[in-house]
VOFI-634672 format. One record per residue (C-alpha): residue number from 1; chain; y, z, x. Coordinates in Angstrom, 2 decimals, always signed. Example, Ala and Ser with C-alpha at 12.3 -4.5 7.8 and 13.67 -1.06 7.14 Angstrom:
% residues 2
[1,"A",[-4.50,+7.80,+12.30]]
[2,"A",[-1.06,+7.14,+13.67]]
% end
This chain:
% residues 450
[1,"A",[-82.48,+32.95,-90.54]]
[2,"A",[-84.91,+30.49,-88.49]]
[3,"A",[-82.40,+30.11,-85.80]]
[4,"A",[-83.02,+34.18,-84.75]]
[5,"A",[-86.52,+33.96,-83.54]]
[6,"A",[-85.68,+31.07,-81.30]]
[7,"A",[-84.40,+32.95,-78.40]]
[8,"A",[-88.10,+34.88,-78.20]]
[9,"A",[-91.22,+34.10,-76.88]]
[10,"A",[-94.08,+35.75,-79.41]]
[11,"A",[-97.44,+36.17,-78.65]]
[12,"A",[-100.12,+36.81,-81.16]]
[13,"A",[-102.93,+39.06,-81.01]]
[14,"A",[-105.48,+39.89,-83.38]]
[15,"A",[-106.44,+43.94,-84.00]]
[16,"A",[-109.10,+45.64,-86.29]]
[17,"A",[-107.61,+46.72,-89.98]]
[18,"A",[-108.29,+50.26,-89.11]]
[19,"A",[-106.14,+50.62,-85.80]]
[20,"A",[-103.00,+49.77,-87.72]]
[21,"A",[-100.44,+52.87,-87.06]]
[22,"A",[-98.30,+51.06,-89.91]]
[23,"A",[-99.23,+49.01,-93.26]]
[24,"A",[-99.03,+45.60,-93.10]]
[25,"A",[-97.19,+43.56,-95.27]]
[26,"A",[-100.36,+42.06,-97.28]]
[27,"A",[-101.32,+46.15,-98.94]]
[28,"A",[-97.34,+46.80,-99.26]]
[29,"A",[-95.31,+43.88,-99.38]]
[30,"A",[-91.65,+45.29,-101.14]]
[31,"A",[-89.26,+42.56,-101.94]]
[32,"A",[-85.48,+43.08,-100.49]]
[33,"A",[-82.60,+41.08,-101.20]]
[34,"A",[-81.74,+39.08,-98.17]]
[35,"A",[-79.39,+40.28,-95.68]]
[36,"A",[-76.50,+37.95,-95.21]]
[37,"A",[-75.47,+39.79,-91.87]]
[38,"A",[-78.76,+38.64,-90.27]]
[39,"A",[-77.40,+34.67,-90.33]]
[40,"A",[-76.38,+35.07,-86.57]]
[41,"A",[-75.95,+31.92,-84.60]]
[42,"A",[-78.11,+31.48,-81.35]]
[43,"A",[-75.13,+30.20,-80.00]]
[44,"A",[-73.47,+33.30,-79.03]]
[45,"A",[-76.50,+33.68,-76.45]]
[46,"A",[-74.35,+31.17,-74.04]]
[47,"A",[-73.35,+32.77,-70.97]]
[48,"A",[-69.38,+30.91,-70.44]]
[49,"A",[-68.43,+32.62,-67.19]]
[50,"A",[-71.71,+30.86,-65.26]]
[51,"A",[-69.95,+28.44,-62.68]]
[52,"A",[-73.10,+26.10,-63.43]]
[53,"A",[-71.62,+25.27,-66.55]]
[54,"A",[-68.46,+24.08,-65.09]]
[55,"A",[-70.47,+20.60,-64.37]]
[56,"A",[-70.01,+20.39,-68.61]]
[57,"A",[-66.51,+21.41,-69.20]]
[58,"A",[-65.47,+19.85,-66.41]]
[59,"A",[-66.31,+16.58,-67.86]]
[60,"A",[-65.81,+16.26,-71.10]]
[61,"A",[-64.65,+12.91,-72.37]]
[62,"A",[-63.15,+11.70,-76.21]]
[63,"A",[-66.53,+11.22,-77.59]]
[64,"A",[-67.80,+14.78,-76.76]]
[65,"A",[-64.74,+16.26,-78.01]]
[66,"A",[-65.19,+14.38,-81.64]]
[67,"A",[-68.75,+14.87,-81.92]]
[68,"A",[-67.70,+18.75,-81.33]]
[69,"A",[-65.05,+18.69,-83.98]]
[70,"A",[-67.23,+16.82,-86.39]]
[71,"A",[-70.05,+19.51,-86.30]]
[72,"A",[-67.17,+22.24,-86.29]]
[73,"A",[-66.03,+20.79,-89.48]]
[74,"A",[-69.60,+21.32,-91.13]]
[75,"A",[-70.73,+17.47,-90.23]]
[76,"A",[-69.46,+16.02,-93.49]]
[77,"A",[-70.25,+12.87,-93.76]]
[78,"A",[-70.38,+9.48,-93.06]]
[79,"A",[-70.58,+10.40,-89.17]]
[80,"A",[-68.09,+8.32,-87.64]]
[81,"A",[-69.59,+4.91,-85.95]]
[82,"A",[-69.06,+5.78,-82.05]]
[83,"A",[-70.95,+9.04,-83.10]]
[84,"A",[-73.63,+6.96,-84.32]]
[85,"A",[-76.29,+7.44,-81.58]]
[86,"A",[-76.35,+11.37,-81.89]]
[87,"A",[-77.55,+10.99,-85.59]]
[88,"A",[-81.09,+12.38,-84.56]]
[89,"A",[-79.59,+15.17,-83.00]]
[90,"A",[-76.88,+16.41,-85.66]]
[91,"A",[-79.29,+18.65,-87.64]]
[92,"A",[-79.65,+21.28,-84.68]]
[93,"A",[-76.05,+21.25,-83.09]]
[94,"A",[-73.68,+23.89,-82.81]]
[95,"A",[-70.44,+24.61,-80.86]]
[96,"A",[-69.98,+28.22,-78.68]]
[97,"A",[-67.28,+28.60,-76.50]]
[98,"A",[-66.29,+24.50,-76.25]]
[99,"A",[-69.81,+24.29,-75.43]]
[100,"A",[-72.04,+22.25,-77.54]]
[101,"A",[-76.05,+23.13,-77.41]]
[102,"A",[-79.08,+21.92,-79.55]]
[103,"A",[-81.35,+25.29,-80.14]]
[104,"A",[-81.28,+26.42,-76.56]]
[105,"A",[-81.20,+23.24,-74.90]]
[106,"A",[-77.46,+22.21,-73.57]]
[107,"A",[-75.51,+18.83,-75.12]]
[108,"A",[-74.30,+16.74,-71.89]]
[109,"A",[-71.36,+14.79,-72.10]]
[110,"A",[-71.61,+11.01,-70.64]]
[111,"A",[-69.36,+11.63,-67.44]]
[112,"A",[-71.32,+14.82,-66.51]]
[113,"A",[-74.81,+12.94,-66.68]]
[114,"A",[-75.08,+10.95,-63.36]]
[115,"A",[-74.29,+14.23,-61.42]]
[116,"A",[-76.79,+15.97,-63.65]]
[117,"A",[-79.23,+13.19,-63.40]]
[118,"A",[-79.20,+13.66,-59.54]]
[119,"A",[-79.64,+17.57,-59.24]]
[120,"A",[-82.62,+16.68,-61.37]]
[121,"A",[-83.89,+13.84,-59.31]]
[122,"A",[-83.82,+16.66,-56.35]]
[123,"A",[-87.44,+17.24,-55.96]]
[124,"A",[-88.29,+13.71,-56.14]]
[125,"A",[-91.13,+14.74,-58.25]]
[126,"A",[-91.91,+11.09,-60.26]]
[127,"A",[-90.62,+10.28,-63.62]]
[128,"A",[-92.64,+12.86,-65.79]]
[129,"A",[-91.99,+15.58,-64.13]]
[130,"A",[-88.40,+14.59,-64.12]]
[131,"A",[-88.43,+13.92,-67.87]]
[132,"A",[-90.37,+17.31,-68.30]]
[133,"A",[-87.73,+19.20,-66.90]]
[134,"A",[-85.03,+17.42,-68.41]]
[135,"A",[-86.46,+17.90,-71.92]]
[136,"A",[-86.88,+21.81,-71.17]]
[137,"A",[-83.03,+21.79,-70.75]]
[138,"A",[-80.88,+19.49,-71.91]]
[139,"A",[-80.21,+16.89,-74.39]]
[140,"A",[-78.17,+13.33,-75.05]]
[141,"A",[-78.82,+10.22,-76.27]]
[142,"A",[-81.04,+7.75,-74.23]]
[143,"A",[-81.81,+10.61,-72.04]]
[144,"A",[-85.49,+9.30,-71.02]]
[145,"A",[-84.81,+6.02,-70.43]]
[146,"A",[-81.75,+7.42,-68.11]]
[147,"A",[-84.17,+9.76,-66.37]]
[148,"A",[-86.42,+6.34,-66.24]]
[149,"A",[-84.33,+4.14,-64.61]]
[150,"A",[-82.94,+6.97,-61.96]]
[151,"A",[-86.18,+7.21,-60.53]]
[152,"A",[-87.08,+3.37,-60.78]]
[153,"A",[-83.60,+3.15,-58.84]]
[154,"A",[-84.52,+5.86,-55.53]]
[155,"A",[-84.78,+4.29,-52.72]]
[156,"A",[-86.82,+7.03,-51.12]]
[157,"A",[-89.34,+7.11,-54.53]]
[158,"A",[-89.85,+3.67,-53.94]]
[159,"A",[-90.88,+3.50,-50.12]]
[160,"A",[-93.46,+6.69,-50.64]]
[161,"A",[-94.91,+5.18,-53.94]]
[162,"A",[-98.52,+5.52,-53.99]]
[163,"A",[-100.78,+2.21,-53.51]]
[164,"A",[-101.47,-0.08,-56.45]]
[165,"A",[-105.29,-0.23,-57.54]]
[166,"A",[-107.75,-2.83,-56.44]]
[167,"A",[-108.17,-5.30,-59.05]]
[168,"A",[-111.17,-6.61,-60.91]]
[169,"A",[-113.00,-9.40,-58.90]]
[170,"A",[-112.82,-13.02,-60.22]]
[171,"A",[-116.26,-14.83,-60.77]]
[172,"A",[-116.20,-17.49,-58.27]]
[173,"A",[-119.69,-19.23,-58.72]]
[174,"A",[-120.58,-22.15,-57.40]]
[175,"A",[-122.88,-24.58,-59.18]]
[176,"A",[-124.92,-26.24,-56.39]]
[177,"A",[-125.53,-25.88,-52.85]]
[178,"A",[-122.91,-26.18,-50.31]]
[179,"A",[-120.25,-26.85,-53.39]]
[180,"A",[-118.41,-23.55,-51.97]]
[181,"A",[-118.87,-22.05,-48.37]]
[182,"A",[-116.95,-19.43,-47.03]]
[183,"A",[-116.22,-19.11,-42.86]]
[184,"A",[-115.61,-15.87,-40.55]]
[185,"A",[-115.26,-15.03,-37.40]]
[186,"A",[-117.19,-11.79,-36.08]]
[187,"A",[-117.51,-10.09,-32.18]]
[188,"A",[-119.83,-7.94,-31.11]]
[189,"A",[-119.43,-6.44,-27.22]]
[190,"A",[-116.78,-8.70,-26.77]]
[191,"A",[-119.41,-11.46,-27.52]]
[192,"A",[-117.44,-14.12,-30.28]]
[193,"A",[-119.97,-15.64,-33.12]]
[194,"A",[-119.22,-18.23,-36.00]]
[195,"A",[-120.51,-17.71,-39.85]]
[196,"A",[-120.46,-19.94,-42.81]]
[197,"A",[-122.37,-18.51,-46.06]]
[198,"A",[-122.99,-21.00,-48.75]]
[199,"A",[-121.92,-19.41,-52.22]]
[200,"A",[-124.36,-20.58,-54.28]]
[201,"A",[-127.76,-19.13,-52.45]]
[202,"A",[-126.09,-16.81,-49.71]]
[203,"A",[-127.95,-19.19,-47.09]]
[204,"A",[-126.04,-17.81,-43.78]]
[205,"A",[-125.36,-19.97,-40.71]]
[206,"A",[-124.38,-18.16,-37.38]]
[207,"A",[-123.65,-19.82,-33.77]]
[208,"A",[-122.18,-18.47,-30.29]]
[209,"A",[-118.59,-18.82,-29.73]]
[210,"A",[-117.86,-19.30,-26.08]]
[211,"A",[-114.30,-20.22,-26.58]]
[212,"A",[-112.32,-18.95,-29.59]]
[213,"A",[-110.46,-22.55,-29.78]]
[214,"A",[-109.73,-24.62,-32.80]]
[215,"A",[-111.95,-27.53,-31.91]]
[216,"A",[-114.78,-25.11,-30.72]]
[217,"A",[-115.20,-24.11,-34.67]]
[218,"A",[-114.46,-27.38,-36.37]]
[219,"A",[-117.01,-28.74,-33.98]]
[220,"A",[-119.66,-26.42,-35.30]]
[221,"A",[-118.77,-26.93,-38.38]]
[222,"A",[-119.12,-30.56,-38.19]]
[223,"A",[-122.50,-29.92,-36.81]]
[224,"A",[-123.69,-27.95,-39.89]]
[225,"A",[-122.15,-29.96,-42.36]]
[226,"A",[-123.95,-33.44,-40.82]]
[227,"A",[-127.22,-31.12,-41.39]]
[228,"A",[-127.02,-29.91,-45.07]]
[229,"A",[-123.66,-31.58,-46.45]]
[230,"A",[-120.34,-31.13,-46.38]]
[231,"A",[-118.82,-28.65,-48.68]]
[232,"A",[-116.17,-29.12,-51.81]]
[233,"A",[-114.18,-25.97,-51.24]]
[234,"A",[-114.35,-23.76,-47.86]]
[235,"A",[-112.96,-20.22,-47.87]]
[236,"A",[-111.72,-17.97,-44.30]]
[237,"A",[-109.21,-15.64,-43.52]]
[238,"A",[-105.98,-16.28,-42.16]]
[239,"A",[-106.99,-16.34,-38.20]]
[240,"A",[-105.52,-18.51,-35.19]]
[241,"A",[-108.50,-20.87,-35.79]]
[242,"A",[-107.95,-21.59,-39.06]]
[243,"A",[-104.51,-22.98,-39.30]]
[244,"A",[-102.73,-26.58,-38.47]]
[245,"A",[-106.14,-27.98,-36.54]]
[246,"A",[-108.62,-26.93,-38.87]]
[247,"A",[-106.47,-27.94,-41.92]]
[248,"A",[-106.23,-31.14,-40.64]]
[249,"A",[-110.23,-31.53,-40.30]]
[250,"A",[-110.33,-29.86,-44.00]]
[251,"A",[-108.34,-32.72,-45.02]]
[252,"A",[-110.08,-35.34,-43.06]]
[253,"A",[-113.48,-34.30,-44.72]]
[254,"A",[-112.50,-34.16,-47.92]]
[255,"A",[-112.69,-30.21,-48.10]]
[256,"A",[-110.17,-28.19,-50.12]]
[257,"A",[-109.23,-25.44,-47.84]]
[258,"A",[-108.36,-22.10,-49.01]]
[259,"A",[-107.19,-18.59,-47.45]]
[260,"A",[-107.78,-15.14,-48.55]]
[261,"A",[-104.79,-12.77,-48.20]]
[262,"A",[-103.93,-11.03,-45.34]]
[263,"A",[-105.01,-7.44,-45.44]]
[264,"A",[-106.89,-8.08,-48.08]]
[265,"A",[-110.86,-8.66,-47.06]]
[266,"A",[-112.25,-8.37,-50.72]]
[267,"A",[-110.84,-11.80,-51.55]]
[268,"A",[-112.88,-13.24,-48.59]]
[269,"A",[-116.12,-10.93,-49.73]]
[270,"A",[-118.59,-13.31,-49.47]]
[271,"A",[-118.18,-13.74,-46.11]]
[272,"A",[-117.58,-10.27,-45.23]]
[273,"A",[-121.27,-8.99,-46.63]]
[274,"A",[-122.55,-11.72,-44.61]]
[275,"A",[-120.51,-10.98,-41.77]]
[276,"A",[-122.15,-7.34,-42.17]]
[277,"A",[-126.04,-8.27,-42.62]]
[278,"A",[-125.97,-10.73,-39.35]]
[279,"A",[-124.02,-8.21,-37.41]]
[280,"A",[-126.83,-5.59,-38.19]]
[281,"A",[-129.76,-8.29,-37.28]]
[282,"A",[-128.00,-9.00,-34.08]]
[283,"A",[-127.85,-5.28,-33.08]]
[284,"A",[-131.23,-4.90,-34.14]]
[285,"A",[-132.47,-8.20,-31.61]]
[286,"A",[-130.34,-6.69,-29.12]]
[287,"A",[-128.63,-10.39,-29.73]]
[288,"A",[-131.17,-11.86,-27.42]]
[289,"A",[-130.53,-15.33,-29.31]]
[290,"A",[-134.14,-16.73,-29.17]]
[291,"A",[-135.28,-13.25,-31.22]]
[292,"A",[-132.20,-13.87,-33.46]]
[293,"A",[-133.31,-16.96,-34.34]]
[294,"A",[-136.85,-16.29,-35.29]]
[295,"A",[-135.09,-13.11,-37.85]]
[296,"A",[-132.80,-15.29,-39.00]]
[297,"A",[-135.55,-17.82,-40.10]]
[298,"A",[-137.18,-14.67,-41.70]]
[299,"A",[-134.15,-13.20,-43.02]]
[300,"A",[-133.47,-16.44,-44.90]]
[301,"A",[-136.63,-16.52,-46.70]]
[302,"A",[-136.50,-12.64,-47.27]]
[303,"A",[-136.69,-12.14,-51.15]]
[304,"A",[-133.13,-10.72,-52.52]]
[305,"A",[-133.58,-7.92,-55.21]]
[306,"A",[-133.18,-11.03,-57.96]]
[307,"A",[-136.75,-12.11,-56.45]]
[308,"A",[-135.51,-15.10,-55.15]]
[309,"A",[-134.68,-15.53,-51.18]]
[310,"A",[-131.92,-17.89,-49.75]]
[311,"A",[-133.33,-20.59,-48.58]]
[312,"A",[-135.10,-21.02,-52.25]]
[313,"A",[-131.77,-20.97,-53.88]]
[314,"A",[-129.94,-23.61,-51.07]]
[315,"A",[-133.84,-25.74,-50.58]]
[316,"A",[-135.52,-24.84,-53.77]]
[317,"A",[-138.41,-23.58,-51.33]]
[318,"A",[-138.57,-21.38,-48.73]]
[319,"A",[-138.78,-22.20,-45.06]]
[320,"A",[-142.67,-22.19,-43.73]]
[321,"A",[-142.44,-19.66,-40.92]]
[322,"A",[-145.29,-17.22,-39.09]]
[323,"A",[-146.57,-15.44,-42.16]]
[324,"A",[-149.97,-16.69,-43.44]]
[325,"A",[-149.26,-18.34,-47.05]]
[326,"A",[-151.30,-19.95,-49.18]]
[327,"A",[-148.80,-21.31,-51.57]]
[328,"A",[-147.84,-24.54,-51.88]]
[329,"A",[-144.88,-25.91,-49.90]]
[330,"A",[-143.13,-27.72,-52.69]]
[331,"A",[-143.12,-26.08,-55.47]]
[332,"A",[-141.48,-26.83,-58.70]]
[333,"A",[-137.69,-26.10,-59.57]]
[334,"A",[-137.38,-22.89,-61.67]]
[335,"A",[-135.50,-22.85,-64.32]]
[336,"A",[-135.92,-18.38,-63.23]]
[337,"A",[-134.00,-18.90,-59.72]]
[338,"A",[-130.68,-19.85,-62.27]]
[339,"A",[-131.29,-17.37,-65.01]]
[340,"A",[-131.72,-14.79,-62.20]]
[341,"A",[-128.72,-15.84,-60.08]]
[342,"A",[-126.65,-15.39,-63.19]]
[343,"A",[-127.49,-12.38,-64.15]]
[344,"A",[-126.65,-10.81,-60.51]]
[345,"A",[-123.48,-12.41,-60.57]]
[346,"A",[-122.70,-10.60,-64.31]]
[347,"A",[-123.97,-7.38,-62.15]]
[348,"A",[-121.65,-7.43,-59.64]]
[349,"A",[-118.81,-8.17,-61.52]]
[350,"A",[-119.72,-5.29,-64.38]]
[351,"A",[-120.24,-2.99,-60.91]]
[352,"A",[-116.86,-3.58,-59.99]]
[353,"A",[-114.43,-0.50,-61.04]]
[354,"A",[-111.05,-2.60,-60.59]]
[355,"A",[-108.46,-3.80,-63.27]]
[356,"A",[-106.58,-6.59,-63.17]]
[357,"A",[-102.70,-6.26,-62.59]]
[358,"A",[-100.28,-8.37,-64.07]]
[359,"A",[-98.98,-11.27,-62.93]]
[360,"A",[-95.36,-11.79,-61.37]]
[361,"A",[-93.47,-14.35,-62.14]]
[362,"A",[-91.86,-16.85,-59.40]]
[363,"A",[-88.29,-15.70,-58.87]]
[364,"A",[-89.12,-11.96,-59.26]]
[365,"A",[-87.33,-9.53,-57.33]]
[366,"A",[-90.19,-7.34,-55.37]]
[367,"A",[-90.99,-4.67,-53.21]]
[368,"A",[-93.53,-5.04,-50.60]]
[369,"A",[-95.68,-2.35,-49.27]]
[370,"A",[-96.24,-2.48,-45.03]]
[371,"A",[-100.19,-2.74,-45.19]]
[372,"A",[-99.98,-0.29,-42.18]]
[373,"A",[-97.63,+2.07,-43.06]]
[374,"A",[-97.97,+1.99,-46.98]]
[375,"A",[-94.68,+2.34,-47.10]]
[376,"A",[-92.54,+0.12,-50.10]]
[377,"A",[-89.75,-1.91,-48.95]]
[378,"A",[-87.58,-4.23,-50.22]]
[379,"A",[-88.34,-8.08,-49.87]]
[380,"A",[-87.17,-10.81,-51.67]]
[381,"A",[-87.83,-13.21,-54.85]]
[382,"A",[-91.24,-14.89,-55.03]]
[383,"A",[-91.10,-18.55,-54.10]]
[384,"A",[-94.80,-19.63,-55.28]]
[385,"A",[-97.91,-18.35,-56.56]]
[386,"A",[-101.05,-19.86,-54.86]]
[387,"A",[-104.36,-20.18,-55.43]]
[388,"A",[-105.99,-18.62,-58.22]]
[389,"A",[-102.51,-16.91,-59.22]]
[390,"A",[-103.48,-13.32,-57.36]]
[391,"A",[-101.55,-14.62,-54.14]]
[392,"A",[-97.53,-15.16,-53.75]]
[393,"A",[-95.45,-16.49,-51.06]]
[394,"A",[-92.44,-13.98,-50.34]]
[395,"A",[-89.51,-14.36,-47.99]]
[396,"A",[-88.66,-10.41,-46.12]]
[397,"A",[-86.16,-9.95,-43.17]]
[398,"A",[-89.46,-10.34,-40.80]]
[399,"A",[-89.95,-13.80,-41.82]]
[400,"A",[-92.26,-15.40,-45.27]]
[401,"A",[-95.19,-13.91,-45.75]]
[402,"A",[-98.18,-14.60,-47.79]]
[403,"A",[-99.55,-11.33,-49.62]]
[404,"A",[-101.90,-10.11,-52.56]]
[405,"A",[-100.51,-9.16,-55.71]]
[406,"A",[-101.91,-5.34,-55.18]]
[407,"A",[-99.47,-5.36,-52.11]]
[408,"A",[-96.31,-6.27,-54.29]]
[409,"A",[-94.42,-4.61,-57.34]]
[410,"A",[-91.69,-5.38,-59.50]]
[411,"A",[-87.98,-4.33,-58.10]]
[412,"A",[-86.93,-2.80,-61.34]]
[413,"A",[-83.33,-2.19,-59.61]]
[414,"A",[-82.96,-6.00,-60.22]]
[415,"A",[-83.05,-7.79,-63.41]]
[416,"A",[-86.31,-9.69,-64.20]]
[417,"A",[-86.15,-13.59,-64.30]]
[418,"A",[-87.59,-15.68,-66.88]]
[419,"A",[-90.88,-15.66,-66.85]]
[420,"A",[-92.06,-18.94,-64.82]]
[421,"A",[-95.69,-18.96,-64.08]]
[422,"A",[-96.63,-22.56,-63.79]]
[423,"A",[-96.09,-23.18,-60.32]]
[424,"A",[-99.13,-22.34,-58.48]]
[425,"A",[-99.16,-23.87,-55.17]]
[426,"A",[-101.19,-24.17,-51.75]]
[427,"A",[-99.81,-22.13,-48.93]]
[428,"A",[-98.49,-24.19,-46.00]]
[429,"A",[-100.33,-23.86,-42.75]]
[430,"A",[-98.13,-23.66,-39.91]]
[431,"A",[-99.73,-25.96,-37.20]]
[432,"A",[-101.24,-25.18,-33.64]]
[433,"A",[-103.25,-26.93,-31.40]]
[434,"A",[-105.44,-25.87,-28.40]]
[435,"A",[-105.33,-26.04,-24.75]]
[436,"A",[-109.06,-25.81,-24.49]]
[437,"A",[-110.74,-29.03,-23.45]]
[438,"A",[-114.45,-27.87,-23.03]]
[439,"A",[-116.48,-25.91,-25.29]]
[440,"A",[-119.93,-24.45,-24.84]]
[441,"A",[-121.60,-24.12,-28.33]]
[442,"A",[-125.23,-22.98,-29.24]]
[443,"A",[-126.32,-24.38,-32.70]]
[444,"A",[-129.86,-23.57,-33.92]]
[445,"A",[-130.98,-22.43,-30.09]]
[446,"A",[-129.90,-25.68,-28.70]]
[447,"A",[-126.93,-25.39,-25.99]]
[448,"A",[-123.90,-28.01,-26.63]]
[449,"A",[-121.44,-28.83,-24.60]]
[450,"A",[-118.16,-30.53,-25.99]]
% end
């Protein structure tokens, strides 16, 4: 009797007692017998002479033909073992016309399904959509995780797939002065400048560039770090000046040199705010370098919105400059400048709306998305993680490239490896030297020549 209703949509709506044209059942309620002609079977709604269902008869195999016979025969049991998986189903199955359906939704045999799976791939519309449809229709065993792995398995899908999330930034604090730096390279009017930013107070250093050689930068750098130290761990991007040279005079010095990802500036932040506030400062000077000079001397003993300015947290004072100050010159450490320094790096990692993705293993299969296209293609295993983990070196058909994990995913048309994740690695800097042999530098207003 249940099985008549399901072929109508009902909609209910409520009406006032005294509008009724007709008691309702609650005032006169009569009891009939029941009516054994009513017991119809939705079945019979089936429309056989639709060519669309040719796709089913077509393509029926031994185990749709039992399962028919055995629901036929009034599903007696046990159900036979190769008939196992349809258990779920068996309650709401019934045969018209060589035709097995589940309420209104049709049974599929096994040969008919890739077809099927493909007309309902058509619209390329993501796996739940897919899966909606499919549910609205049809039924078989396994039929979501079928649906799931036809859409992890389209190429097109794949290549259009939307852009994976930034991730959560990892605290990288450094516990003294010049224990972490990170270097940049910035232009301004086709005008080439150098910046190093300690970590630990955000003390900025800027110089001229009139060369954009190797030995132009190192020799700055070499310059600074005779001044105030020389740092345990330097950060840059992946530039021309930064490679085979300069990893040679990291490893010289003592300095464990590190690269942020290409196309990805955030892992490299540090430097980029800088790069921002001195590119602002130089506009602002007109980059007359004498008036840049006498800012940056300000700007460094500027109070940050912690109450503490840079050159207090890299001198533990600030610098004496033209302001009229009564204060004394050397003051004591205190113990304020760390609690507050803390608490702004716990702000600006709670600020940060990222997640963190999860890590691939070395000897993944992965796509990798063109950072100027966004476009998903495929590329190869994963050869090594570096760095902190969030980094992987990846052979494509362009050559091997070093990316961010947000610029990779999983190639779930291959079979995952075992999961591998100790070997986390340095990348290999390919090496270059320069052709310049004279460079012009200015370092705290005073012109160099090399």
């Amino acid at each position: 009797m249940r099985e008549i209703p399901v072929m109508y949509v009902f909609s209910a709506k409520w009406s006032a007692g005294k509008k009724h044209c007709i008691a309702d059942a609650l005032s006169r309620a009569p009891f009939f017998p029941a009516d054994n002609d009513l017991n119809i079977d939705v079945c019979a709604a089936i429309d056989i002479d639709d060519p669309a269902l040719e796709l089913i008869t077509h393509n029926v195999d031994d185990e749709y033909i039992d399962l028919r016979n055995h629901v036929r025969a009034g599903c007696p049991n046990p159900l036979p073992g190769h008939l196992s998986t349809f258990l779920p189903l068996l309650d709401g199955l019934c045969v018209e016309n060589q035709i097995m359906l589940h309420g209104m939704k049709l049974v599929i045999p096994r040969p008919a399904r890739p077809q099927l799976l493909d007309m309902l791939h058509a619209s390329h519309s993501g796996m739940n959509k897919m899966a909606a449809l499919a549910r609205q229709l049809y039924v078989w065993p396994g039929m979501q995780n079928d649906v799931k792995n036809k859409v992890a398995g389209c190429v097109s899908c794949l290549k259009h797939l939307p852009s994976l999330p930034k991730e959560t930034l990892l605290p990288e604090a450094a516990a003294f002065p010049m224990e972490k730096v990170s270097v940049n390279l910035f232009e301004i009017d086709r005008i080439h400048y150098l910046l190093m930013v300690d970590r630990f107070s955000g003390l900025p250093f800027v110089a001229w560039l009139r060369n954009l050689s190797t030995s132009t930068v190192c020799d700055i750098l070499f310059l600074w770090f005779c001044d105030v130290g020389f740092p345990r761990y330097l950060k840059s991007d992946n530039g021309p000046q930064f490679r085979g040279e300069f990893q040679d005079f990291c490893r010289k010095h003592n300095i464990r040199f590190e690269t942020s990802s290409p196309y990805n500036s955030q892992s490299n932040g540090l430097a980029e705010a800088a790069v921002k506030s001195m590119k602002t400062l130089l506009k602002k000077v007109d980059q007359n370098e004498k008036e840049f000079r006498a800012a940056l001397l300000a700007w460094r003993s500027t109070p940050r919105y912690d109450g503490f300015s840079p050159a207090y947290g890299f001198f533990r004072r600030d610098l004496r400059g033209q302001l009229p100050d009564c204060r004394e010159q050397s003051p004591p450490v205190s113990p304020e400048f760390d609690a507050a320094r803390l608490c702004s790096l716990e702000r600006s990692l709670n600020r940060d709306q990222g997640h963190n993705l999860e890590a691939l293993p070395v000897g993944a299969c992965v796509l990798v998305q063109d950072c100027i296209s966004g476009d998903w293609r495929p590329g190869g295993v994963i050869l090594k993680r570096l760095d902190n983990g969030r980094s992987y070196r990846v052979p494509t058909p362009c050559g091997e490239y070093h990316r961010n994990r947000r610029f990779l995913r999983l190639d779930h048309s291959v079979p995952p490896p075992d999961p591998d994740d100790t070997l986390i690695e340095k990348p290999p800097l390919s090496p270059r030297r320069s052709g310049w042999t004279q460079r012009n530098v200015s370092f705290l207003g005073i012109n160099h020549i090399f």
